[in-house]
C-alpha positions in Angstrom: -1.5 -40.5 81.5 1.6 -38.4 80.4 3.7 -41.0 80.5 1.2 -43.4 78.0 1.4 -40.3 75.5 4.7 -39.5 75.8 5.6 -42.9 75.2 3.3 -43.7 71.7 4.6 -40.0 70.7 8.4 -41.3 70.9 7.3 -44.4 69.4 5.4 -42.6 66.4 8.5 -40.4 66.4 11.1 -43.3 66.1 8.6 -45.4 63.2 8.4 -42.2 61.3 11.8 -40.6 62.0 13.2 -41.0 57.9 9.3 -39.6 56.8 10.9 -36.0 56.9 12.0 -35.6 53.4 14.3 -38.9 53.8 16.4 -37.3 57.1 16.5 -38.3 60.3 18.5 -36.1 62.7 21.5 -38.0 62.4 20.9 -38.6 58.5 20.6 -35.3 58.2 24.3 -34.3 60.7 26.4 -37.1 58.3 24.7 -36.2 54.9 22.6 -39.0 54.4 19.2 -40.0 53.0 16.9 -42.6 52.4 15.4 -42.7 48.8 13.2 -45.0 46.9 15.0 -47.5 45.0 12.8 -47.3 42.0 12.0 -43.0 41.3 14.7 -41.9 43.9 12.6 -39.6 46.0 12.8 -38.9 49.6 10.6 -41.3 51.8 7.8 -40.5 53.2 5.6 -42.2 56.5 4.7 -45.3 54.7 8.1 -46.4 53.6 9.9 -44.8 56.7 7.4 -47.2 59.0 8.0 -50.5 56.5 12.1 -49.9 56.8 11.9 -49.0 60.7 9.5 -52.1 61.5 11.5 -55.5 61.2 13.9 -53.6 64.4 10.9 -53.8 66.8 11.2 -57.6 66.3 13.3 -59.5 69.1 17.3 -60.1 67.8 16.6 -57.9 64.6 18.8 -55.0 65.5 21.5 -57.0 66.4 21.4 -59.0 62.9 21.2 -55.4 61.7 24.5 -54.6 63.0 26.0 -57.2 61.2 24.2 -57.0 58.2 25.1 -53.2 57.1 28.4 -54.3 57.1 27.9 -56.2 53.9 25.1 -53.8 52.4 21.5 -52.7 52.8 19.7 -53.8 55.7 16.5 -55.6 56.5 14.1 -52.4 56.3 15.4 -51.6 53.4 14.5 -54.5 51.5 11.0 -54.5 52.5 10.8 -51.0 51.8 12.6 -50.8 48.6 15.1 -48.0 49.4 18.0 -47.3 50.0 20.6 -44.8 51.3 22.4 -42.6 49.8 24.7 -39.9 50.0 23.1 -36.0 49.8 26.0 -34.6 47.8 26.5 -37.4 45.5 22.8 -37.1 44.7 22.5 -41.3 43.8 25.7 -43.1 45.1 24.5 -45.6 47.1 26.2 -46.5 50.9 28.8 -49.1 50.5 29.5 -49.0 47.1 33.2 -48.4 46.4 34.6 -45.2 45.0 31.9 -43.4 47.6 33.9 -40.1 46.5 36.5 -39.4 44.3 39.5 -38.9 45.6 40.8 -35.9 43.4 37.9 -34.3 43.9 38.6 -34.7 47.7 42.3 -33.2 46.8 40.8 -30.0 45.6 39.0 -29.3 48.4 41.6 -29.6 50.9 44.0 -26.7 48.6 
C-alpha cells in the first residue's frame, strides 16, 4: 500500500514538477524557467503535464536528448512554452548572444 502511493505521488511529482511558478528544482539551481510562449507567464499544472507527457512514451527521452541540441523540445511544442533565462526575463535557451559579454566583464571587476 505505501509503496502504490509513494509511487503515483513521485509520478504526480515528476508530471507537475515545472507547475511551481515555472521552476523545477534544477530550473530553479541554473536560473531557468518555463514560460508561455504567447503572455510569458510562469506555467502552471496543465501546461507543466502537456510538456512533461510525450517523455513517458517509449524512445522519447532519448530523441529528447538529441533534439535540445538544436532547440525546444517535444513538450514544448505541444505546450507552447518555452524556456527561458530568469535574469534575462525573455531570452529564450539557445538563442545566441544568451548574455552579453560586457556586461559579463563588469561583473567579474
Amino acid at each position: 500500500m505505501i509503496s502504490t502511493v509513494t509511487s503515483c505521488l513521485g509520478c504526480g511529482l515528476y508530471l507537475f514538477k515545472e507547475s511551481f511558478n515555472g521552476l523545477s528544482p534544477g530550473k530553479a539551481l541554473f536560473g531557468l524557467r518555463v514560460v508561455d510562449n504567447v503572455t510569458g507567464c510562469p506555467i502552471g499544472p496543465v501546461k507543466s503535464f502537456l510538456r512533461t507527457l510525450p517523455l513517458l512514451l517509449p524512445l522519447v527521452p532519448i530523441i529528447c536528448l538529441f533534439q535540445i541540441i538544436s532547440g525546444p523540445r517535444i513538450g514544448d511544442g505541444w505546450a507552447h512554452t518555452k524556456v527561458i533565462w530568469r535574469r534575462d526575463s525573455g531570452q529564450v535557451i539557445g538563442q545566441a548572444d544568451v548574455f552579453n559579454t560586457e556586461d559579463h566583464k563588469l561583473e567579474e571587476k
